[in-house]
N, C-alpha and C positions, 0 to 999 in steps of 0.2 A: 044332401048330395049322395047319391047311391054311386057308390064308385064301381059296382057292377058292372055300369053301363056308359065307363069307357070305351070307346072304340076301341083305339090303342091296344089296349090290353086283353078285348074279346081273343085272340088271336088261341091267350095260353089256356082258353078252355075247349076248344078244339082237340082233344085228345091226346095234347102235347105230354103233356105228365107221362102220360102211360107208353108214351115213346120214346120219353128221356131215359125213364124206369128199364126200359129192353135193353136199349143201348149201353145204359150203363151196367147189367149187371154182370157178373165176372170180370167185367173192366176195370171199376172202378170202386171206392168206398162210398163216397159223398160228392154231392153236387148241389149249389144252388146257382139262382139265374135275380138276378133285379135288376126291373123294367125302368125307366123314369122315363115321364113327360116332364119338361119344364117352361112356366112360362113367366117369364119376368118381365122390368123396365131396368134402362140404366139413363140415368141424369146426370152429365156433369157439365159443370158451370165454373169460371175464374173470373174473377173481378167482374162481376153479372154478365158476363157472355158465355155462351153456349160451345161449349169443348163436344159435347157427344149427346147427343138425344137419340135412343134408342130401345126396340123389344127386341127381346128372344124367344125363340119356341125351340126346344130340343128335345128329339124322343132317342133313347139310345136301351141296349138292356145288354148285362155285362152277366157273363156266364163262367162259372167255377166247378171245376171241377179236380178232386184229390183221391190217392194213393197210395198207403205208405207214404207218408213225405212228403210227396210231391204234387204240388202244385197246375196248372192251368188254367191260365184265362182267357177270353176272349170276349172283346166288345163291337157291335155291330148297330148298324143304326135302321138295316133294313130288316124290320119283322114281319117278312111275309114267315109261313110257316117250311118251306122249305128254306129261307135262310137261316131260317134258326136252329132243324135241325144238322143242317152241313156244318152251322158254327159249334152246335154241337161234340158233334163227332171231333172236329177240330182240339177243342177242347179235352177231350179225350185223351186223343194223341200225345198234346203237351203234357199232359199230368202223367202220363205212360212215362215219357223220358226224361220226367223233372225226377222221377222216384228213382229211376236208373242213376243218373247225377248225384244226388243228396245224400253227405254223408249222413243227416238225422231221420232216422224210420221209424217215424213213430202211426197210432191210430187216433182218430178223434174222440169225443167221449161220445155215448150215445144221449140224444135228449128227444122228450115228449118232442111232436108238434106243435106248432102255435097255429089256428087257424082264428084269424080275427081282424077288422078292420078297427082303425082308428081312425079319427077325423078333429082336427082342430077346427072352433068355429070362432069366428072374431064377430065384432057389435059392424063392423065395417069393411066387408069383404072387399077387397081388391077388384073383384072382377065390378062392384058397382063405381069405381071410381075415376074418375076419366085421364087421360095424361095429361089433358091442359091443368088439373087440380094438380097434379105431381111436379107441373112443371111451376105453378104460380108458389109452392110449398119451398119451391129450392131460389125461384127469384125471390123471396120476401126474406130468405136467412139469408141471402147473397149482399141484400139490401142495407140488411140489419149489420152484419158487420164491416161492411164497406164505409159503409156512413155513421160510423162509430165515435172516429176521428179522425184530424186528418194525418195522425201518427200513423193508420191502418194503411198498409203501400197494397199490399195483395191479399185476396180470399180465396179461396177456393169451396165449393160445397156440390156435395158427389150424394148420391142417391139410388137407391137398389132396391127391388121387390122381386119376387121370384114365390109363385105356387108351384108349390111339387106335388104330383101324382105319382105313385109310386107301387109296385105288387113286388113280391118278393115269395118266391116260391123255391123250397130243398126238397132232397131226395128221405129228408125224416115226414115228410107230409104235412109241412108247414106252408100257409099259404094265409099272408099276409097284403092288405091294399092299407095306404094312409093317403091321406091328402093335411098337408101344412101350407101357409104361407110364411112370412119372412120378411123383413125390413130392416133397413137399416141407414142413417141419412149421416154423414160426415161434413165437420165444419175446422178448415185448416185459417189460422191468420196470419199475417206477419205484419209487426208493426217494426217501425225506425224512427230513431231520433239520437242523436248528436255520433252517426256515425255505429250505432249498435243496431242489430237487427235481433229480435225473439218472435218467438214463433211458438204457436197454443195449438190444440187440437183438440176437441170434443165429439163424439160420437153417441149417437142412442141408438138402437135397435132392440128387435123382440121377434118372435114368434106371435103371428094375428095378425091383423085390419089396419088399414089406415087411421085406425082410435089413438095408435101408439106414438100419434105426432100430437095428439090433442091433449095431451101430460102436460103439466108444468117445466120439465125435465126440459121439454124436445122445442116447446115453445121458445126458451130461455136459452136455446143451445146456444145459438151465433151469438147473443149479447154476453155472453158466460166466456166464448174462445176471445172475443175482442177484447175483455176487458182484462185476460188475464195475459196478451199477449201485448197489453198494456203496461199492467203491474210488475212484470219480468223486463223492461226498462229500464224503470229504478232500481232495480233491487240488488244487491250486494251479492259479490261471492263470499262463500264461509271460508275459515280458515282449515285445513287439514288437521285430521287428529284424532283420537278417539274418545265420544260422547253417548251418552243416554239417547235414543229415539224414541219418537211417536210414529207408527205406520198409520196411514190414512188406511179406510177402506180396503182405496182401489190399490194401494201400491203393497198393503200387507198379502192383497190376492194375488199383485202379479209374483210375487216373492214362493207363494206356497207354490204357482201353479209352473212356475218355472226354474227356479230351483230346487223343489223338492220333486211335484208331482210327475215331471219327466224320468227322475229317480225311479220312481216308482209305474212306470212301464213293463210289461215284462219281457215282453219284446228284448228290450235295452237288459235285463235281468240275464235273461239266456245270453246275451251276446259280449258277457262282461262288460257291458258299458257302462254300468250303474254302481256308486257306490256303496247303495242298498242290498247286494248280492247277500247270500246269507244273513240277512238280519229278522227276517221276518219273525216276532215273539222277541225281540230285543227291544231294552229303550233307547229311543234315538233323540228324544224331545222332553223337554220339559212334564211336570207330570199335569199339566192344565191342558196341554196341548191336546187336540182331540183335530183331526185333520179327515175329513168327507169330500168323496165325489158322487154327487149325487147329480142328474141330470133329467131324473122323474117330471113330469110336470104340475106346475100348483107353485112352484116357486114365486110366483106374481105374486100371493096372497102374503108372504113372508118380506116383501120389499115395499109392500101398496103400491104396484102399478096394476093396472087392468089388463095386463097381456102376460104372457108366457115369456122366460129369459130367453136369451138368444143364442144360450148351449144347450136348452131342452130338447129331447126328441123321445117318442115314446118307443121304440127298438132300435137297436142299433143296426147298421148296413147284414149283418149276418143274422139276422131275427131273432135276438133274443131283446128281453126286454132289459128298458133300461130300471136301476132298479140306484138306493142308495148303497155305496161302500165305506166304509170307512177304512182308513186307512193309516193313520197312526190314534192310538185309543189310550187315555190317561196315558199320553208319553213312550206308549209301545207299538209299535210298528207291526200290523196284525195282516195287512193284503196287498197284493198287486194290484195292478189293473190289467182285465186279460181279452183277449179275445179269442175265438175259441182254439186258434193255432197254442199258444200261448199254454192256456190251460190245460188242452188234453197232453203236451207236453211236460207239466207238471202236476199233473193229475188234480189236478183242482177244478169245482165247477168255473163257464166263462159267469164274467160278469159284467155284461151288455159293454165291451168297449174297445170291440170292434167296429171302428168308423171309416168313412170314405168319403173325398169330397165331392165325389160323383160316380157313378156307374161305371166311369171311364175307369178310375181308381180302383185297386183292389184295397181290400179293409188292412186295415192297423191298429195298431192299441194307440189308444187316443185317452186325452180326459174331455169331460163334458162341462159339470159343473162342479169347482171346487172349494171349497167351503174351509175356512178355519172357523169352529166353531166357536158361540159366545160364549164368556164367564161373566162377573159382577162386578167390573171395573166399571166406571163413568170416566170420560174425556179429563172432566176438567180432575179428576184426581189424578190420572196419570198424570196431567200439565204441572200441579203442586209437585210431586214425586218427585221433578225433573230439576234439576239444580241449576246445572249446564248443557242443554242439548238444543236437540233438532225435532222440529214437528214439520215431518215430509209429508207430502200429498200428490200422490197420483204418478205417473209414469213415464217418461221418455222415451228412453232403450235401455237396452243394457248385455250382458254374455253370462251365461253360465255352462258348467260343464259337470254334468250326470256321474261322470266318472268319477271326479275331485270331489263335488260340490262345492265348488268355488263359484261365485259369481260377481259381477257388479252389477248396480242399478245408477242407471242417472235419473232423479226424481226432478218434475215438472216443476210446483212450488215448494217449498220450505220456509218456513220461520222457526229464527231463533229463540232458543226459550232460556229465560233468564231467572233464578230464584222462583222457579213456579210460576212464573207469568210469560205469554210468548211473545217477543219484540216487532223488530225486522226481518221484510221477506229477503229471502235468501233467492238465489238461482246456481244453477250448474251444480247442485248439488249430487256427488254421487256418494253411493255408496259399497261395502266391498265386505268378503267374510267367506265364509265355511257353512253354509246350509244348518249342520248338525250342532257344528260350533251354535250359531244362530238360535236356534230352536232350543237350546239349551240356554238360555241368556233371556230369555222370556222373563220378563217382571211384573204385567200384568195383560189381563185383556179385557176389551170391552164386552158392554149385555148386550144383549138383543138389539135392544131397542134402538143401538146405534150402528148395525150392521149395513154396510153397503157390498155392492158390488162393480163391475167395472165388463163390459163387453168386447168380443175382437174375433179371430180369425188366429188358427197357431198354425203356422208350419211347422209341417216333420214331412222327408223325402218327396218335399216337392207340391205336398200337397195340402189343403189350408182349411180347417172345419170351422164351425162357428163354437167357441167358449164360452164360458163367462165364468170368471174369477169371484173371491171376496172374503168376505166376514168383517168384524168390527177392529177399531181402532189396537193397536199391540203397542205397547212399549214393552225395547229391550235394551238390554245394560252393553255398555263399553261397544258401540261399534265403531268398524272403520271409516272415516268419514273424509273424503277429499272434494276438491274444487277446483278452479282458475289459478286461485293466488297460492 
């Protein structure tokens, strides 16, 4: 795919640069402009009838321009060349009297160019695969756990793809085109019986092809939510108290990426909202504890699926690349996450994590992919370890807050573990702590080998990226544990 030879985007090689470059100088410090086309499907379906069958095409390009401080944006959808320079100038304007406004004055840092194309290519591109295949992929999970049993009262199964074309061009002479695709298919159940209702949800998606339904994973989805929104029927609430855990996977990630790695924002940093203010070179965690955000891609190769996770991207919205961070290292707390507002305010290089959930948006500090690193525990030895506790797995909802580091989680399944061995499944299990508390109460973690991860979408001010969480199994000492009873 030579992405040269978008129409769309012939526009900004029309001598635009060299007349953004006029406009802005003595005006302005910095400026970039990104373009996107998007072209998707959206499938949803409840109890196998058709809620919404629909594409999208949206071309919009969103323009920034800074000052001293201050800010401007503007997004427009019409790019002939005289709209874009008016939106321009516009832009100008704003960031003129966002710097008169702002009490913080600060400069950006300077960085190299990037001029480079990237291109995701999948085994099974989108564009060859027709909507009746997309629609018969969401009728046969619709199928599947509909007719589970006849405990299953309602399904739901929701479906989404989206190719992005995308150029991104600043006033450092960075000029950047990517093309990705994107997936992602959702399977909700509810089952009832003697007057209880539970309720499962499971999700896969990736970055690539239509290959990413052809997994064992994606296959398995809907009989996976049916059976488990089965097993949460029977199953007991725990008693209240504090015990030993087992974190799954998915719910040790949603843990790092939501009570810690929001901490570590810098955004939230500068704005005293984080309880991580001044800590940076302190220990905060255990000294096993090693905590990365890395959203590079190749991450496929580390989970064995054939597509790319579904927080990878290879620049972030402001063109830097994305790259790995770490961010607490044997137990010490070593980086933020920055995007370049962020950074040149703390004179730190950025470090790709400035995101945005569209063009429409302007960038944020965001995480991409976050990783609690493996050690040399196996499952079944943390389960011996465990005298009296809990083996949690995967995620419901829950609150936390940046400020405190307080949060709670309500975990999806649970089983009791009794003398080293695990019993009865639990439900409504949550759980409750101090982040730091938390991380210092670590008694073992998993290898490699038994790493998962968990995919989703995170809100911050309105606006929602694609994530994905993870690392292997954690047991920690004494936490709080409550329920129903």
């Amino acid at each position: 795919m030579n992405l040269e030879n978008i129409d769309e985007f012939k526009v900004f090689n029309d001598g635009l640069r060299e007349k953004f470059h006029a406009l802005a100088k003595n005006n302005i410090e910095y400026w970039d402009l990104r373009c996107e086309l998007n072209r998707g499907t959206i499938l949803d379906f409840t109890n196998q009838k058709s809620k919404e069958i629909s594409s999208l095409e949206i071309l919009e390009c969103g323009i920034r321009a800074f000052v001293r401080g201050g800010w401007g944006f503007t997004v427009i959808k019409d790019l002939s060349k005289e709209s874009l320079i008016n939106a321009f100038e516009k832009t100008i304007k704003m960031a003129q009297l966002s710097e008169r406004l702002t009490p913080n004055k600060f400069s950006l840092i300077k960085r190299d160019p990037l001029i480079k194309e990237f291109e995701l290519r999948a085994r099974k591109p989108l564009k060859d695969v027709d909507i009746e295949d997309k629609i018969e992929l969401v009728k046969v999970h619709e199928a599947t756990s509909s007719g589970y049993s006849p405990l299953v009262k309602n399904t739901r199964t929701y479906y989404m793809d989206r190719e992005e074309f995308t150029l991104f061009q600043d006033s450092n002479g960075s000029d950047i085109k990517q093309y990705v695709s994107l997936l992602r298919l959702f399977n909700i159940v509810h089952a009832q019986k003697n007057g209880i209702i539970q309720k499962a949800t499971n999700s896969v998606g990736g970055l690539g092809g239509f290959e990413i339904f052809s997994t064992d994973q994606a296959q398995k989805l809907s009989s996976k939510t049916a059976r488990e929104a089965l097993d949460l029927l029977d199953a007991k609430s725990p008693p209240g108290g504090t015990f030993d855990i087992i974190m799954d996977p998915k719910l040790a990630g949603v843990m790092i990426h939501e009570a810690f790695g929001h901490a570590c924002e810098a955004d939230a940093i500068l704005n005293d909202q984080s309880l991580l203010k001044g800590c940076l070179g302190k220990k905060v965690a255990d000294d096993s504890v090693n905590i990365i955000d890395d959203p590079t891609m190749g991450k496929g190769k580390l989970f064995h699926i054939p597509h790319e996770l579904f927080g990878s991207y290879f620049v972030d919205e402001e063109g830097i690349l994305a790259q790995k961070t770490y961010l607490i290292k044997n137990g010490i707390l070593v980086n933020y996450l920055h995007d370049i507002e962020t950074a040149s305010r703390m004179n730190l290089p950025p470090n790709g994590h400035g995101r945005a959930a569209s063009t429409s948006d302007r960038p944020l500090v965001r995480m991409g992919i976050t990783l609690l690193e493996p050690q040399d525990w196996t499952l079944e030895e943390m389960i011996e370890d465990v005298k009296e506790g809990l083996f949690c797995k995967d995620f419901q909802y829950g609150y936390t807050d940046p400020i405190t580091g307080n949060f709670q989680f309500k975990c999806k399944l649970s089983h009791a573990i009794k003398n080293g061995e695990t019993r009865e499944l639990m439900r409504d299990v949550s759980l409750s702590g101090m982040i730091l508390e938390i991380l210092n109460k670590i008694g073992g973690i998993g290898s490699k080998e038994e790493m998962g991860f968990s995919d989703g979408v995170c809100g911050k001010q309105g606006q929602g990226v694609r994530v994905c969480d993870g690392g292997p199994p954690v047991l920690i000492r004494n936490v709080t544990v409550g329920g129903l009873n």
